[in-house]
C-alpha positions as CSV (number, residue, x, y, z in Angstrom):
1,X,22.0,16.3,-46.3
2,X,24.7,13.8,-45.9
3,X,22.8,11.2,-45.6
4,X,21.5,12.1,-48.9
5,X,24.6,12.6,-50.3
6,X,26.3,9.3,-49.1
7,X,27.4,6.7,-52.5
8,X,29.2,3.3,-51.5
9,X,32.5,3.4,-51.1
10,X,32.6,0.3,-54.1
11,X,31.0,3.1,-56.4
12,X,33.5,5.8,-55.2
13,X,37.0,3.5,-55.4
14,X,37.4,3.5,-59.2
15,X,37.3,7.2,-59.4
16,X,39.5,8.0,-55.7
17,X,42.4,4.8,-57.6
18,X,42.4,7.3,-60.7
19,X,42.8,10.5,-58.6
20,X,45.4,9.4,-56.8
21,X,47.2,8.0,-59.8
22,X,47.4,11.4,-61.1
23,X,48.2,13.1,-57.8
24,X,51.1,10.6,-57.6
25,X,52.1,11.5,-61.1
26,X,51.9,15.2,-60.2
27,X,53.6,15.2,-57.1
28,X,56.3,13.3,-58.8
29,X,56.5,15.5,-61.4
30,X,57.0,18.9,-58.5
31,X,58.9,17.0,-56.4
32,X,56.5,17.2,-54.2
33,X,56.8,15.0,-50.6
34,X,54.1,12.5,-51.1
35,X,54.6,11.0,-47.7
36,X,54.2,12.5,-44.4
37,X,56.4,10.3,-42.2
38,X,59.1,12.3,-40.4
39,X,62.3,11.1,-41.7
40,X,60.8,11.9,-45.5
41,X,59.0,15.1,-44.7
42,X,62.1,16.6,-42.7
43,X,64.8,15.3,-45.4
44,X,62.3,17.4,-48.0
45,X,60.6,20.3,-46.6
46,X,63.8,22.2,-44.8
47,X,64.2,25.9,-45.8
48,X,66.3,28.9,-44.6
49,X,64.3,30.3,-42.6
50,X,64.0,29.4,-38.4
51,X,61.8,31.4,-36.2
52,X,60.1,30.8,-32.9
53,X,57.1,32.5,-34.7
54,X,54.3,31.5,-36.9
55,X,54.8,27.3,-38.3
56,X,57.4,26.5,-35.7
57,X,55.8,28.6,-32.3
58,X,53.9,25.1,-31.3
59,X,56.3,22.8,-31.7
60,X,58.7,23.9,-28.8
61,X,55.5,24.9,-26.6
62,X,53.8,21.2,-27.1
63,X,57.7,19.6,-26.5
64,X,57.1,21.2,-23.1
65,X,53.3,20.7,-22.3
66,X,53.9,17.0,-23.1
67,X,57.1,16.7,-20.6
68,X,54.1,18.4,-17.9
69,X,51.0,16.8,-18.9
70,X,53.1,13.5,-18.6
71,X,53.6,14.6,-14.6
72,X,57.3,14.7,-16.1
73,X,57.9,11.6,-16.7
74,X,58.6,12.5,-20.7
75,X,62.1,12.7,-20.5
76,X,62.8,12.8,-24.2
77,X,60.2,15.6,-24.6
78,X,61.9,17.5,-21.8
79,X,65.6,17.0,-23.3
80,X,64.4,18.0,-26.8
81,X,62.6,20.9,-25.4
82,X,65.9,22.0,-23.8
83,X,67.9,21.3,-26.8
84,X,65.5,23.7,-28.7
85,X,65.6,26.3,-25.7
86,X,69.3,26.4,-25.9
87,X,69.0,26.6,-29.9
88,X,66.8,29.6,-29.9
89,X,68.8,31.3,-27.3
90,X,72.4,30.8,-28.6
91,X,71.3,32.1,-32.4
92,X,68.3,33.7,-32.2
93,X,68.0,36.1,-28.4
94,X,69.7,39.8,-28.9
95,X,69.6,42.3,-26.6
96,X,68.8,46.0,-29.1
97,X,70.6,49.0,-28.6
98,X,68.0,50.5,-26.4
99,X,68.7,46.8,-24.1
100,X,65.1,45.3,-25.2
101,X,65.8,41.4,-25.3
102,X,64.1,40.0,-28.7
103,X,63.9,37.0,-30.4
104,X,64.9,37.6,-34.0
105,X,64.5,35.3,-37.1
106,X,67.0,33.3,-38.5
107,X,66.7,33.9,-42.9
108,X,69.0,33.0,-45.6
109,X,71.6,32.7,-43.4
110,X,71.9,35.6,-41.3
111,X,69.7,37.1,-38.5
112,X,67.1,39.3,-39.2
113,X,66.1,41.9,-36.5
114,X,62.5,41.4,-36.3
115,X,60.4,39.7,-33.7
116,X,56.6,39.0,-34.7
117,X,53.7,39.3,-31.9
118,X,53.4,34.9,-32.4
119,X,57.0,34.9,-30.9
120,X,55.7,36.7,-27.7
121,X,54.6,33.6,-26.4
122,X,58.0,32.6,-25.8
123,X,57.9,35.0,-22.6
124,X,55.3,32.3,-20.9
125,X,56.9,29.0,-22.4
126,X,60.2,30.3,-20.8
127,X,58.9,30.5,-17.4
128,X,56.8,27.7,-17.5
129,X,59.7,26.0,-18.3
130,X,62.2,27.2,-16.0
131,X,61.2,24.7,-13.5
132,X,63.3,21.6,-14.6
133,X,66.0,23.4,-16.2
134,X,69.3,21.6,-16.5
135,X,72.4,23.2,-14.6
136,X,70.5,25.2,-12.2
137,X,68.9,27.7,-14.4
138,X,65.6,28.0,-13.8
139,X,66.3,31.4,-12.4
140,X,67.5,32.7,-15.3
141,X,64.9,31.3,-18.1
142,X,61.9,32.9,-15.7
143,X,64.4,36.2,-15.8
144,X,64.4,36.0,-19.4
145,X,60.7,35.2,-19.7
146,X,60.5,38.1,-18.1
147,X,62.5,40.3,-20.3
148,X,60.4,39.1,-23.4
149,X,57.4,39.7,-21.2
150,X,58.9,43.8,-21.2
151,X,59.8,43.6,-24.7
152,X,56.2,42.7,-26.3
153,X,54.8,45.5,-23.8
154,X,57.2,48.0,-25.3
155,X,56.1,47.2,-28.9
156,X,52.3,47.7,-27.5
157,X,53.0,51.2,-25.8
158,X,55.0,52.5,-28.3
159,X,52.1,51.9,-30.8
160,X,49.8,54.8,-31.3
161,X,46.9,52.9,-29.8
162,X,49.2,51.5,-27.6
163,X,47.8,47.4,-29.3
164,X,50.6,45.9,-30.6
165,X,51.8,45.0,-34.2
166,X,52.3,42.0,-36.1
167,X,56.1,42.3,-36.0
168,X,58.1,44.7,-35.0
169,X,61.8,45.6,-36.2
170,X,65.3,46.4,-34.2
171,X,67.1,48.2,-36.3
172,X,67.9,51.7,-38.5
173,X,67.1,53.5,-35.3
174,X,63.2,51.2,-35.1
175,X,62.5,49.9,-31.3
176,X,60.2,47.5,-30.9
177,X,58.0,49.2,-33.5
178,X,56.2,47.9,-36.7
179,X,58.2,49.8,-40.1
180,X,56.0,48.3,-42.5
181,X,52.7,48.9,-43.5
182,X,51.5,45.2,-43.7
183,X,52.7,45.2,-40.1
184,X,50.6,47.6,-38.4
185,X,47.7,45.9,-37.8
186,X,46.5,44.0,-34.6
187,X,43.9,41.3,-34.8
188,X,43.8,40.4,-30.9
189,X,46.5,37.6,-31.3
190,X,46.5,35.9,-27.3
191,X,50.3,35.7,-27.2
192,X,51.8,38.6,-25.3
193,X,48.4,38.4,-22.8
194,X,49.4,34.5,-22.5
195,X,53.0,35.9,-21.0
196,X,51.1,38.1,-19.0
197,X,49.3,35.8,-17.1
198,X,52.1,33.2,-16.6
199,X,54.7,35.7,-15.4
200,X,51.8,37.1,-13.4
201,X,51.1,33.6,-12.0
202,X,54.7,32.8,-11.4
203,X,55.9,36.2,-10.1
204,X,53.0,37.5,-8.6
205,X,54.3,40.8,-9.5
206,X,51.1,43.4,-10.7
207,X,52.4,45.1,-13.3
208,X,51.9,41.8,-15.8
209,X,47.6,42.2,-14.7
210,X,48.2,46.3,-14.8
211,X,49.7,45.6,-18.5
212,X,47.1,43.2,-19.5
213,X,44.4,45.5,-18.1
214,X,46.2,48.5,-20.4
215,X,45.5,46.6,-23.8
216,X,41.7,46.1,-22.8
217,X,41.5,49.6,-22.4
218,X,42.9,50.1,-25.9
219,X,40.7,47.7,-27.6
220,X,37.8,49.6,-25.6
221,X,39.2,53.0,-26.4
222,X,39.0,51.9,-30.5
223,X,35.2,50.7,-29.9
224,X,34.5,54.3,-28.3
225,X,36.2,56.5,-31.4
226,X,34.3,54.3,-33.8
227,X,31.2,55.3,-32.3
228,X,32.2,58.9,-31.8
229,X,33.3,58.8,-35.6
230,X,29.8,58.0,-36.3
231,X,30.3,53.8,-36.9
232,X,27.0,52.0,-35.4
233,X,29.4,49.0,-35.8
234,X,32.5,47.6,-34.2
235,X,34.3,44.5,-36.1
236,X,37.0,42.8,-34.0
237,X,38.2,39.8,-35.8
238,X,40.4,37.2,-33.9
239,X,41.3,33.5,-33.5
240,X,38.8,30.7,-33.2
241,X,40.0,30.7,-29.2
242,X,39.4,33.8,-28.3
243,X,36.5,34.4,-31.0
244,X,34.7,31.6,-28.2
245,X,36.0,33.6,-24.9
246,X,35.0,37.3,-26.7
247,X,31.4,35.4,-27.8
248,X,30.8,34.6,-24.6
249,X,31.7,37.3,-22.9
250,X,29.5,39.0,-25.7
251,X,26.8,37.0,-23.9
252,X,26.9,38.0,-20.8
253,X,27.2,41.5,-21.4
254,X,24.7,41.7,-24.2
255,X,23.2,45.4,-24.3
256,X,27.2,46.4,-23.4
257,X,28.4,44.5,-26.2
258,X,25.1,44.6,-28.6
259,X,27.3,46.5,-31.4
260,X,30.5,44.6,-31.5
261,X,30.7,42.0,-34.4
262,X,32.8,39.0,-34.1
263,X,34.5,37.8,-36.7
264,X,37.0,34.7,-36.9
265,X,40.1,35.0,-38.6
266,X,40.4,33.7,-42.0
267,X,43.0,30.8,-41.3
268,X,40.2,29.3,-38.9
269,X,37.1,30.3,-40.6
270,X,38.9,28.0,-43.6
271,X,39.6,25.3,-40.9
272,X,36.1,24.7,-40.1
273,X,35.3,24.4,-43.8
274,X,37.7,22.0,-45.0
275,X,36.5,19.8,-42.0
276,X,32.8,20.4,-43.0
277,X,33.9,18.8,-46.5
278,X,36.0,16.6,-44.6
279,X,32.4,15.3,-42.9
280,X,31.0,15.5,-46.3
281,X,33.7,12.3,-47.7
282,X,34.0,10.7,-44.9
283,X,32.1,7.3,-46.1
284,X,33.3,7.6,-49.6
285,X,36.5,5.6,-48.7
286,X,38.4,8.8,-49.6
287,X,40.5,8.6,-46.5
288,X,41.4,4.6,-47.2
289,X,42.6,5.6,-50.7
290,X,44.9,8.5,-48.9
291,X,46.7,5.9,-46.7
292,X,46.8,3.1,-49.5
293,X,48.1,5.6,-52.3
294,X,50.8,6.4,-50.0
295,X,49.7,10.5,-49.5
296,X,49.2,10.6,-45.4
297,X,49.4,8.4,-43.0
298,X,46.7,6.7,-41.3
299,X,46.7,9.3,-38.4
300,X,47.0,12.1,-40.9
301,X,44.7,10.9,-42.8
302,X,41.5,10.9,-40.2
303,X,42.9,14.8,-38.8
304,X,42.2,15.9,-42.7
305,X,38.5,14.3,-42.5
306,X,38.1,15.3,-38.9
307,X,39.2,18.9,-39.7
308,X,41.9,18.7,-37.5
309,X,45.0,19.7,-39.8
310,X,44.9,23.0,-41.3
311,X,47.9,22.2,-43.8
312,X,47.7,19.0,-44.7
313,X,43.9,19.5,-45.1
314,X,44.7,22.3,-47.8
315,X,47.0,20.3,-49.7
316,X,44.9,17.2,-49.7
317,X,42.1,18.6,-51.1
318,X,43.4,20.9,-53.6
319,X,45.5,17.8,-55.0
320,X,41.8,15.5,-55.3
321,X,39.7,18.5,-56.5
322,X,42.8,18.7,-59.2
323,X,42.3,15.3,-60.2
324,X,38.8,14.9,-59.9
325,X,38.0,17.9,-61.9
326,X,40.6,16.8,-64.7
327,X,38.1,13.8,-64.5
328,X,35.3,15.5,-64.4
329,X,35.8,17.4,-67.4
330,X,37.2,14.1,-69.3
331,X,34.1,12.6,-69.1
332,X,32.1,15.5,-69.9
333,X,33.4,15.6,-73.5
334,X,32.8,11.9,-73.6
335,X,29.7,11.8,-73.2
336,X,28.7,14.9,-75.4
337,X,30.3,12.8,-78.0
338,X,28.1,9.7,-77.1
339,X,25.0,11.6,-76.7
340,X,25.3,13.0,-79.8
341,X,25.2,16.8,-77.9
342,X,25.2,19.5,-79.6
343,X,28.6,20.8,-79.8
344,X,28.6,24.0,-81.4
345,X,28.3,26.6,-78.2
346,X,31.8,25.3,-77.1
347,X,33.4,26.6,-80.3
348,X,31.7,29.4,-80.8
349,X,32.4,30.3,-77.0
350,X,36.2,29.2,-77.6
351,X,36.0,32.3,-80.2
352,X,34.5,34.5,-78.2
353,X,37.2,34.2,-75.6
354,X,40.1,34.7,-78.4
355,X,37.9,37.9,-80.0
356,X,37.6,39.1,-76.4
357,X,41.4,38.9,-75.4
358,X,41.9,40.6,-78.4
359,X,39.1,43.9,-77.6
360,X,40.7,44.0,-73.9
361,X,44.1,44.1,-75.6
362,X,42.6,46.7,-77.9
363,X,41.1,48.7,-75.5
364,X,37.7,48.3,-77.3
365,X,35.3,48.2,-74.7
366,X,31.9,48.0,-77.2
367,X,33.9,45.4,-78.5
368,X,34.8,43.7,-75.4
369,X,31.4,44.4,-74.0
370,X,29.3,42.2,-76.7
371,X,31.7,39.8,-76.9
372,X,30.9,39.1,-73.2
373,X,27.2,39.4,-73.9
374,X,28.0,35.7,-76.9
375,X,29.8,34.4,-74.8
376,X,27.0,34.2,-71.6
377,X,25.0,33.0,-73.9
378,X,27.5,29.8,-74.9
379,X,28.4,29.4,-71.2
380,X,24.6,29.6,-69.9
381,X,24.1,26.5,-72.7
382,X,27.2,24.8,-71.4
383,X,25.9,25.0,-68.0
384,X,22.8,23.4,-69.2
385,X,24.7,20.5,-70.8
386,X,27.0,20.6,-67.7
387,X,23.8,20.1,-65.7
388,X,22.4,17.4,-67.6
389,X,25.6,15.3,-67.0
390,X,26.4,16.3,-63.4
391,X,22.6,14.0,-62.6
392,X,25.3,11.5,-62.5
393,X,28.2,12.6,-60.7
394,X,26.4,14.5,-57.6
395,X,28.7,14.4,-54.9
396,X,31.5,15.3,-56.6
397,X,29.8,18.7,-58.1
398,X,28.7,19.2,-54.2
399,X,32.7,18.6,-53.6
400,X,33.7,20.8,-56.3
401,X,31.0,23.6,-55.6
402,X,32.5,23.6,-52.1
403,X,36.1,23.7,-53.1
404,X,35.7,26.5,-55.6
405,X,33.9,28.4,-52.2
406,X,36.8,27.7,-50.4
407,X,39.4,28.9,-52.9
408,X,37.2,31.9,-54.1
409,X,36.0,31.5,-56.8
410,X,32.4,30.1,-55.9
411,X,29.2,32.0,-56.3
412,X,27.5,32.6,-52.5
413,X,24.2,32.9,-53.9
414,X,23.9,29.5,-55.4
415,X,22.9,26.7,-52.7
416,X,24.1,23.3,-53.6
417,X,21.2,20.5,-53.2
418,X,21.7,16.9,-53.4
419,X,19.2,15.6,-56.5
């Protein structure tokens, strides 16, 4: 299909150089960061709120992997990581009333008692670090590994099915426990069974395997009640990591297993899309125009068509599927007005659409109901004209189609085919 799909980049250019302009103009205009070098992107995109938790967890973890994976020889990535490590602990570790050490967040300028279950990880990164600690402290950093390690295992036990929550608050009497309702939920994040298993390996101690082996018991305990409740079905959905370890464990066990459904998280499921339409541009030139116009760097620019950058994939394409369909929609009228199309469906539909606002402001549902029916009529001959037209702009429809999927407003039923 891509093959199919594939234009010269000399036939794509023209359109990418107007995209950009207008994505330029646009980010001007919300002040948006239009590069993604450090100095600019730090200087721009600072905000009041620190946590060790989701957007900043793997920055201090990779500060430390790269120190290792270097046979410690990074010395700057070891001295910022311990920079970072004295940070978090100086304004971010408390110790609760009950004596539960947590690692809080850092908002509008005070310290907010809640710890998510993406902070947890901390427990491992702190005793994986300890080794190399300045000053003799490598005792102390696997101690207060280990105190995180207890913390997250309180918020899982004190859970009714003993899994544990998204966050969990320390404070107005709350213990490690989630308050809110958009809180309670569990959707088998690794973190607190990634502490597990390095305080395990560095400790040797058995209650961190005992612990780990009390949350597959949970999860095991929620497939039982769903099929004593009647469910045929149990629908676990998790990270694209341990979607692949669950999958094949799925595999080897397959008559055990045989009515568990995997599903991967939304965050990675999206990933793997944007990548797919990352593969889709790839010899339009689309990532040369990204680097020229100034937008990404070179680097960031091949992780966005490699699917490598969740972010910076997201904003990418939502900026060019802006533009293009600001384009798009240019040229449409144009050419109804050079091929002498029939232009009468797009006034009566912009009617329709006033007549209808009016019914649903009304409350007149027969109204409302046949002004619908006029105005599928209008859109079904727009579509046609739309169709007409789009013989000679393929790949970006197949873009657009895609984009519209992605942002949720697609219809699944209709298959996009290269003409």
């Amino acid at each position: 299909m891509f093959d199919e799909l594939r234009i010269s980049s000399r036939t794509l250019r023209p359109l990418c150089f107007l995209c950009f302009v207008m994505i330029l103009s646009l980010s001007i205009c919300l002040s948006l960061s239009v590069s993604l070098s450090f100095s600019l992107s730090f200087s721009l995109c600072l905000s009041d709120h620190t946590s060790v938790g989701g957007l900043g967890d793997s920055f201090y973890e990779y500060l430390l992997k790269a120190w290792l994976i270097s046979d410690r020889t990074d010395v700057e990535a070891r001295r910022m990581y311990d920079d970072a490590i004295e940070g978090i602990e100086h304004h971010l570790v408390r110790r609760s009333a009950g004596g539960l050490t947590f690692i809080g967040e850092w908002r509008g300028g005070h310290l907010e008692r809640k710890m998510g279950h993406l902070a947890c990880f901390a427990g491992g990164m702190f005793a994986l670090g300890a080794d190399g600690s300045p000053g003799g402290q490598a005792g102390h950093f696997l101690q207060l590994g280990a105190e995180i390690a207890r913390t997250c295992h309180e918020s899982y036990t004190r859970s009714a099915l003993k899994l544990g929550p998204e966050a969990f608050k320390f404070e107005g009497g709350a213990e490690a426990v989630a308050v809110r309702q958009n809180e309670k939920y569990y959707i088998l994040r690794p973190e607190v069974i990634e502490t597990y298993w390095y305080l395990w390996r560095f400790t040797h101690d058995p209650k961190y395997r005992d612990w780990g082996w009390e949350a597959v018991e949970s999860v095991q305990y929620c497939m039982d009640v769903s099929r004593k409740q009647g469910q045929e079905f149990t629908i676990i959905t998790c990270d694209q990591a341990i979607y692949e370890v669950v999958l094949g464990l799925q595999k080897k066990n397959p008559q055990k297993y045989a009515k568990l459904i995997l599903h991967m998280g939304g965050f990675h499921i999206a990933q793997n899309f944007l990548g797919a339409i990352g593969h889709l541009m790839q010899a339009t030139g689309i990532d040369d125009i990204m680097v020229e116009a100034d937008v990404c760097l070179r680097r960031t620019a091949n992780k966005i068509i490699s699917g490598k950058d969740s972010y910076a994939m997201l904003r990418a394409h939502t900026m060019v599927h802006a533009a293009m369909f600001a384009l798009h929609w240019e040229a449409f009228a144009r050419w109804l007005i050079i091929e002498v199309k029939d232009l009468e469906c797009m006034s009566v539909l912009a009617i329709n659409v006033q007549i209808l606002l009016d019914a649903l402001s009304e409350k007149d549902v027969e109204k409302a109901s046949s002004t619908c029916a006029d105005a599928t009529d209008q859109l079904k001959k727009l579509s046609r004209l739309m169709a007409e037209f789009d013989e000679v702009c393929t790949l970006f429809i197949t873009y657009h189609k895609a984009m519209a999927n992605e942002h949720g407003h697609g219809d699944d039923s209709e298959t996009v085919h290269p003409r």
